[in-house]
C-alpha positions in Angstrom: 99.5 -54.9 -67.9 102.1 -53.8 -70.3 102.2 -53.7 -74.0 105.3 -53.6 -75.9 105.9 -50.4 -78.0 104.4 -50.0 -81.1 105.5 -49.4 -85.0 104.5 -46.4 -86.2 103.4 -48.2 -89.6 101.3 -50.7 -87.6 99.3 -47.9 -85.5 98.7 -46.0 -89.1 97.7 -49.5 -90.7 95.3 -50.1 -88.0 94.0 -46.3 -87.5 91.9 -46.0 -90.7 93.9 -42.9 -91.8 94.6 -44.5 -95.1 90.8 -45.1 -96.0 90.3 -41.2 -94.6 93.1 -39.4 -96.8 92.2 -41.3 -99.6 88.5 -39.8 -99.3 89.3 -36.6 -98.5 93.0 -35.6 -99.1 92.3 -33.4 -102.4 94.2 -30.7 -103.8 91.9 -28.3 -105.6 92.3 -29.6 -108.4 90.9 -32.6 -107.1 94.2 -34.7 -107.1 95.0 -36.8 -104.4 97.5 -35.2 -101.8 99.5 -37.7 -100.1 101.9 -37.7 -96.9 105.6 -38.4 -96.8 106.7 -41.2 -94.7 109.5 -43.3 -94.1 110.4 -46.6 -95.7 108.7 -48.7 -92.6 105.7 -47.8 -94.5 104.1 -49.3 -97.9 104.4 -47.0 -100.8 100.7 -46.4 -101.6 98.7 -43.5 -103.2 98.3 -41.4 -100.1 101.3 -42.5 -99.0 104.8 -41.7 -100.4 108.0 -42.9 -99.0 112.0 -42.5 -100.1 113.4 -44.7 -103.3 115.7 -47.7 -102.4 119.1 -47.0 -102.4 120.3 -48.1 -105.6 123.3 -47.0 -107.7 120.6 -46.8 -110.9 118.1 -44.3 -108.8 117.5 -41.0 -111.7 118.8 -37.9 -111.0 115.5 -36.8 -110.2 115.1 -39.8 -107.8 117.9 -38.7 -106.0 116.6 -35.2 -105.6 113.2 -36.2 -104.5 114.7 -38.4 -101.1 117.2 -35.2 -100.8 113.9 -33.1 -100.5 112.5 -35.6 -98.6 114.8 -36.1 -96.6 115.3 -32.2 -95.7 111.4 -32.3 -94.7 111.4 -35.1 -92.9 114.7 -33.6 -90.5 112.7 -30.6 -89.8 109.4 -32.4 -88.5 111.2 -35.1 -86.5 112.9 -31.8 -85.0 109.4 -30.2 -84.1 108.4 -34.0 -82.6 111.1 -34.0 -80.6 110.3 -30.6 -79.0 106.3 -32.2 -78.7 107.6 -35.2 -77.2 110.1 -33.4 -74.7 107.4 -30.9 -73.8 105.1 -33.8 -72.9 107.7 -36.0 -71.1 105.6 -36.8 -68.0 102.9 -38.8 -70.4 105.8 -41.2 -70.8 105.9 -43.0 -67.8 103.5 -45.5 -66.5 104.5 -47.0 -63.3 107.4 -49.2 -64.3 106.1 -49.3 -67.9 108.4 -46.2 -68.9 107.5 -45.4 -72.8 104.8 -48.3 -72.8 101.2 -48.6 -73.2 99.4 -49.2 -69.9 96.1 -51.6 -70.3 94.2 -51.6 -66.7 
């Protein structure tokens, strides 16, 4: 049986990843670290994602989704590469780029 594809924000939702940074994402200074995400994702503590476009955004508003944005370009590069390398794990049967349930 086939599964349609699923969100990235749904599988993090659902993994417990959220409770687990929160617990042990710590600088050592003992602030909490966070991860960089995209705006499919609610803004939380441990996670941080771009400010809305908005013609009032801060200068330093505007720079932090420029950074972001130059971060986030160079790890979707390095997935790609992942992903490419492990094509073949793609392909179920005739549910190419789907979960397969037996």
């Amino acid at each position: 049986m086939c599964i349609g594809r699923r969100t990235d924000a749904r599988i993090y939702r659902h993994s417990g990843l959220d409770t687990i940074l929160r617990m042990h994402a710590k600088g050592r200074n003992g602030r909490q670290l966070c991860i960089f995400a995209d705006q499919g994702y609610a803004h939380s503590t441990v996670v941080q994602v771009p400010y809305g476009k908005s013609l009032r955004m801060s200068r330093k508003q505007r720079n932090f989704n420029v950074a972001m944005s130059q971060v986030r370009i160079a790890v979707e590069h390095e997935f790609g590469k992942i992903r490419n390398f492990f094509r073949f794990t793609q392909y179920v049967g005739e549910c190419s780029t789907y979960f397969f349930v037996p």
